[in-house]
Backbone as CSV, one residue per row, in Angstrom:
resi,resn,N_x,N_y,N_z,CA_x,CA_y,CA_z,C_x,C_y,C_z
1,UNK,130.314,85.163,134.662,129.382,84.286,133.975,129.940,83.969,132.596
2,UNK,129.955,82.655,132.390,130.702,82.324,131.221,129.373,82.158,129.710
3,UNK,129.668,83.054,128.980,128.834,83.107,127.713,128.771,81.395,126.934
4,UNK,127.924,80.304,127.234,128.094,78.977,126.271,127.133,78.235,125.254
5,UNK,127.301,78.069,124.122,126.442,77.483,123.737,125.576,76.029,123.847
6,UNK,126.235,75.956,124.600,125.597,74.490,124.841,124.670,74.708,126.195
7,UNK,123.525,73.832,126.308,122.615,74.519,128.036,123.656,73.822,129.165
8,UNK,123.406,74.147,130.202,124.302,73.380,131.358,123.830,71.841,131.556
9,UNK,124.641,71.008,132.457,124.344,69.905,132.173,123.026,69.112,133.111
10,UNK,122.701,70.173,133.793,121.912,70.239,135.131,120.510,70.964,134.972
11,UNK,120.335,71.654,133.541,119.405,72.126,133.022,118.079,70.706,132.872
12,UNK,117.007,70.581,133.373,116.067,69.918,133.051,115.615,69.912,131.405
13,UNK,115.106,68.702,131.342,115.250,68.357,129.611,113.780,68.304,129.552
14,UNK,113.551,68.573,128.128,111.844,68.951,127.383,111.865,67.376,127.525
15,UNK,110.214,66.710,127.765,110.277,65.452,127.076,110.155,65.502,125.783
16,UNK,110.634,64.338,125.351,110.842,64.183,123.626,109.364,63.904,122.930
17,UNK,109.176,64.981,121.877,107.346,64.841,121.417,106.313,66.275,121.802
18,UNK,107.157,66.785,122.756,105.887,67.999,123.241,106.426,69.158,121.971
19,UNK,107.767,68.983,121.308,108.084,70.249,120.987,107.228,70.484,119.652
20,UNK,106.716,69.787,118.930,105.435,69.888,117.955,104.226,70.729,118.904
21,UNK,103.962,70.504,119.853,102.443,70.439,120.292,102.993,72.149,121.075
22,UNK,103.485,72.149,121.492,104.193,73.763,122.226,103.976,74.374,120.877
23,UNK,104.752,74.323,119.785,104.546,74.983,118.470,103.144,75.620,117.696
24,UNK,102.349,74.228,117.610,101.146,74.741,117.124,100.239,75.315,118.145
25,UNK,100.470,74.943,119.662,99.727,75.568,120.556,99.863,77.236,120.487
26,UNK,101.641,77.826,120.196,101.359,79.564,119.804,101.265,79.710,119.133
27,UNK,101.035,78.467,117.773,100.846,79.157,116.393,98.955,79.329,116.352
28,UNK,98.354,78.489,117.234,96.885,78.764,117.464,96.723,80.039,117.954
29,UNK,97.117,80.017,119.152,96.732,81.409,119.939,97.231,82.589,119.050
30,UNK,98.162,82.838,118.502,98.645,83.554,117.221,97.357,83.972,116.542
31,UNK,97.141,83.115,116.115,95.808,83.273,114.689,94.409,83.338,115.541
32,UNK,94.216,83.024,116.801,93.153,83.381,117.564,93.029,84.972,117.755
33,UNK,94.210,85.269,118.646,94.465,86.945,118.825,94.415,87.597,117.436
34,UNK,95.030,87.180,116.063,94.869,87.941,114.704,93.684,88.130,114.496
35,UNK,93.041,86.615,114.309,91.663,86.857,114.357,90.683,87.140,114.939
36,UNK,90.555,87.473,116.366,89.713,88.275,117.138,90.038,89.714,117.321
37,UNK,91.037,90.429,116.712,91.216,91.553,116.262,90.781,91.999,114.919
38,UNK,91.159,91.697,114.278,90.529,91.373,112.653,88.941,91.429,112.649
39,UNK,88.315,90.442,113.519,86.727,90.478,113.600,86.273,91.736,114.381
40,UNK,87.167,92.546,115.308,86.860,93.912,116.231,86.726,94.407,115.057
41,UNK,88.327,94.529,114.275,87.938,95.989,113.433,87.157,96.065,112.116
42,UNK,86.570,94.661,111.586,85.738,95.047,110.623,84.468,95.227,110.766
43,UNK,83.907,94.958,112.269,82.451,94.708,112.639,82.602,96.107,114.069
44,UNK,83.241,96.807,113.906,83.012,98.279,114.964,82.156,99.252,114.005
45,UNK,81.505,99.425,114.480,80.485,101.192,114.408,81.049,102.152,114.401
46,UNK,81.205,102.787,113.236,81.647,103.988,113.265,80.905,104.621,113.074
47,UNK,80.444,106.244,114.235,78.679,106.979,114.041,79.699,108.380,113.132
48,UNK,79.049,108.023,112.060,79.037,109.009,111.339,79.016,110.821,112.189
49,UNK,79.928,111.889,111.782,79.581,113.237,112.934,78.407,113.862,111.697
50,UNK,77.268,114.231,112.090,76.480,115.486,111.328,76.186,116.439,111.657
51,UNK,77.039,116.705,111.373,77.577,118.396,112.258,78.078,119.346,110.645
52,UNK,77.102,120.145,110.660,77.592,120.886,109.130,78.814,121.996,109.587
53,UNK,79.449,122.022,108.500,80.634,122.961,108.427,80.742,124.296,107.387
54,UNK,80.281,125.241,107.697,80.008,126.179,106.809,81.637,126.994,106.696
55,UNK,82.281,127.159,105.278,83.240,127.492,105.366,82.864,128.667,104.653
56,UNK,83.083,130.085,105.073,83.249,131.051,103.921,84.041,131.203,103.208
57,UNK,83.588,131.919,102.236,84.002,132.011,101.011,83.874,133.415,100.208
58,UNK,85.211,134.117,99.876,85.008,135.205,99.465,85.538,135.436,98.270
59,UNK,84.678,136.282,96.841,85.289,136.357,95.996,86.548,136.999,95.685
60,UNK,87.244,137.397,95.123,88.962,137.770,94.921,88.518,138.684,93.930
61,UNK,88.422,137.646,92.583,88.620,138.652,90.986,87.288,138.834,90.788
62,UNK,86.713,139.828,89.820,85.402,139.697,88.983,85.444,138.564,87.773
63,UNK,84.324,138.367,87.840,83.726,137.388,86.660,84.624,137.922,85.194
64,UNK,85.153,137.250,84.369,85.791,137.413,83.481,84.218,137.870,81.874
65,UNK,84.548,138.792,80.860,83.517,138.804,80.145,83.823,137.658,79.278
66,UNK,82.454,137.670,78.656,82.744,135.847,77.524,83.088,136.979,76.425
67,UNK,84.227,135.882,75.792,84.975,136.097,74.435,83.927,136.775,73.017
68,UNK,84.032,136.702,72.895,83.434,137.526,71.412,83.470,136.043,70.735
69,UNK,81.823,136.145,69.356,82.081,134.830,68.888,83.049,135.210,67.839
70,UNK,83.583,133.573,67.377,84.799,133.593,66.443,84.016,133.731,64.876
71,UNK,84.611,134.354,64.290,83.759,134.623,62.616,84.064,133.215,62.246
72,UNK,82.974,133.308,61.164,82.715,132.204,60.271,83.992,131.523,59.649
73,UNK,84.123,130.560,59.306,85.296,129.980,58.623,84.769,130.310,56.749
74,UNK,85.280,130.271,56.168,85.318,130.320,54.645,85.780,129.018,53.848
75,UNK,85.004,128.210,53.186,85.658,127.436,52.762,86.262,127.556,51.389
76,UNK,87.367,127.359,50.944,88.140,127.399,49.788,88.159,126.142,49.023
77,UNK,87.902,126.153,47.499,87.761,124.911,46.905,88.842,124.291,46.629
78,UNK,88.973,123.248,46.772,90.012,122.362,46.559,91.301,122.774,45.297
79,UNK,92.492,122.561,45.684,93.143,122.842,44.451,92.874,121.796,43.448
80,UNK,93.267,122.012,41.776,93.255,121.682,40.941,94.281,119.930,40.822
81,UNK,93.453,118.653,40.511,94.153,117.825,40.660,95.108,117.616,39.646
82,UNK,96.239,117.314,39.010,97.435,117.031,38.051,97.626,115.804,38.113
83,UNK,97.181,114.924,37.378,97.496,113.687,37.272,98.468,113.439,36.017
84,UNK,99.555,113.141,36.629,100.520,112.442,35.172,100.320,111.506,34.649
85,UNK,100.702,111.437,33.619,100.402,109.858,32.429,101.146,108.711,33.104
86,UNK,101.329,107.827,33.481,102.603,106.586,33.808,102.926,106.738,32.485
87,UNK,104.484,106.563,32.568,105.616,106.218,31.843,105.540,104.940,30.741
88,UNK,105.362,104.652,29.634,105.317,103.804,28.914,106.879,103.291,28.960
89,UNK,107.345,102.284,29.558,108.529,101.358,29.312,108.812,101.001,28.163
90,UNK,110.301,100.655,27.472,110.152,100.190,26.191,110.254,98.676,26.569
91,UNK,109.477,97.647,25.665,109.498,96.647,25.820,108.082,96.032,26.587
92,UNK,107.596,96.435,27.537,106.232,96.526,28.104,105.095,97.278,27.587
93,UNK,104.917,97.742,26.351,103.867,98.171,25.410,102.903,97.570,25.280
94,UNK,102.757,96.057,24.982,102.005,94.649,24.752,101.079,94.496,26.262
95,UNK,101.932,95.219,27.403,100.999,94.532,28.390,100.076,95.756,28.814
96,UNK,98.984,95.155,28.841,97.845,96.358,28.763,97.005,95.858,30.000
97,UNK,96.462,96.394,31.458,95.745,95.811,32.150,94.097,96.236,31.276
């Protein structure tokens, strides 16, 4: 069997015009099947199970004791502020704000 790209010459031919209408015909059914799947799975019932699940549970460590309260803070007064004089420039004496 010879591998060719071209069809044989004896191959029956599409009529000219259907190959649009073949196209959108699986591009319909396409989006029909998407969308009648799509409409299953957002409109299915799902029944909730209420069925309780009791898991035990066992303690390990003891309860830890609470901390001791923390003492009072002390407040200390501010240090002493030092403000320096500005520098008198020579020549800028005259200007006084």
């Amino acid at each position: 069997m010879l591998l060719r790209s071209a069809p044989p010459e004896h191959m029956p031919k599409m009529p000219r015009g259907w190959g649009w209408q073949i196209k959108l015909g699986c591009l319909a059914a396409l989006v029909a099947l998407y969308g009648g799947f799509m409409w299953h799975v957002t409109h299915q019932k799902i029944r909730p199970v209420m069925e309780r699940v009791d898991i035990p549970v066992t303690v390990v460590a003891t309860p830890r004791q609470a901390a001791p309260p923390a003492p009072p803070i002390t407040m200390l007064p501010p240090p002493p502020l030092a403000v320096a004089v500005p520098p008198v420039l020579p020549g800028v004496a005259a200007q006084h704000p």
